[in-house]
N, C-alpha and C positions, 0 to 999 in steps of 0.2 A: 732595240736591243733590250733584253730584258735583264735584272741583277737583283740579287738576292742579298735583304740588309740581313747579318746571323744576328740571334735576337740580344746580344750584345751590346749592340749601337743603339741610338735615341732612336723612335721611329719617324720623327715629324724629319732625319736627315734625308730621307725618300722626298721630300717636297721641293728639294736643293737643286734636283738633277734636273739637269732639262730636255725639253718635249721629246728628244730623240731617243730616251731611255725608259723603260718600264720597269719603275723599282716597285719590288717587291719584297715583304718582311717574312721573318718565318715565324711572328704571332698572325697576321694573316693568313697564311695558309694552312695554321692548323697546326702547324708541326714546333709549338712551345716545348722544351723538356727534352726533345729527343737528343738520341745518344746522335755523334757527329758523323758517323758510317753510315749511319739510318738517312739520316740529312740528306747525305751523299747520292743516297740512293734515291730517295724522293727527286732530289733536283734534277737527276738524271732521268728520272719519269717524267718529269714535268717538259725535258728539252730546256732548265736552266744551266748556264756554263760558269754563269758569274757570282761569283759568294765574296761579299764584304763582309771583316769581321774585324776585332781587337784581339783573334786566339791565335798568337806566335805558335802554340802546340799542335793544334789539328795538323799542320803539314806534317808532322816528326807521326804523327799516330796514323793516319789514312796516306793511303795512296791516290792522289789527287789526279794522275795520268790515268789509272784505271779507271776512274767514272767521267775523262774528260772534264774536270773542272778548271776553273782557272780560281785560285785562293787569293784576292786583295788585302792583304793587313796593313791594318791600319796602324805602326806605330807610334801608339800615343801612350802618355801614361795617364792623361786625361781622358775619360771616355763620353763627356760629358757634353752635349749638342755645341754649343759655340767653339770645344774645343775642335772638333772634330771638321767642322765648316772647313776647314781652308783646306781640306784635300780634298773635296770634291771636283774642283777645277782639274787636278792633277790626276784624277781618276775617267775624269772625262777625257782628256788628251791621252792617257794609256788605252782608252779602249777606242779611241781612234785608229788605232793601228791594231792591227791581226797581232793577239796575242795568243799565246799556247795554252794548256793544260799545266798547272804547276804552283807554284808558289810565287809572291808578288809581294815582297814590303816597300811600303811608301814611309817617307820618314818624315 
C-alpha cells in the first residue's frame, strides 16, 4: 500500500513504516509548494489514496470524497520526528482495515 507523507512531517518518518507500505513524500515527488487541490489532484494521478499530514484545515477547504482520498492527521502540536514516532503503529492498524475516502484524526 502505498502513502503519501504532506511535506509537513520529518521526512526520515517514511523509514518507521514497515515493509508492507510504500511511503512516499511530496518533496520527492516533485510537488514542494503546491496549493492542496493541486496535491489532490496529483495523487489522484499517481493512483495515491493515502495523505499523512499536521493540516486539521485541508479537510474544511478540499473535498476529500471527490478525489477518493483518505486525509490522516496527525494531531500533534509537536511536529517534530520523535514527537510524531508513536502514531505510526496506530496508522499501520488503521490502514489494516478498508478505510474510506474522508477525514481521519489520530490523537
Amino acid at each position: 500500500m502505498k502513502l503519501l507523507l504532506d511535506e509537513n512531517l520529518p521526512k526520515k518518518l517514511k523509514y518507521r513504516f514497515n515493509k508492507n507500505y510504500e511511503v512516499l513524500t511530496v518533496p520527492e515527488m516533485g510537488w514542494s509548494g503546491i496549493k492542496n487541490g493541486d496535491l489532490l489532484v496529483k495523487m489522484q494521478s499517481k493512483n495515491l489514496r493515502i495523505l499523512l499530514s499536521v493540516d486539521k484545515n485541508m479537510s474544511h477547504q478540499q473535498n476529500l470524497e471527490k478525489h477518493n482520498i483518505s486525509l490522516i492527521v496527525l494531531n500533534s502540536n509537536d511536529t517534530r520526528y520523535n514527537a510524531l514516532l508513536r502514531f505510526v503503529p496506530e496508522i499501520e492498524e488503521l490502514l489494516s482495515k478498508e478505510i474510506e475516502s474522508g477525514l481521519i484524526i489520530l490523537d
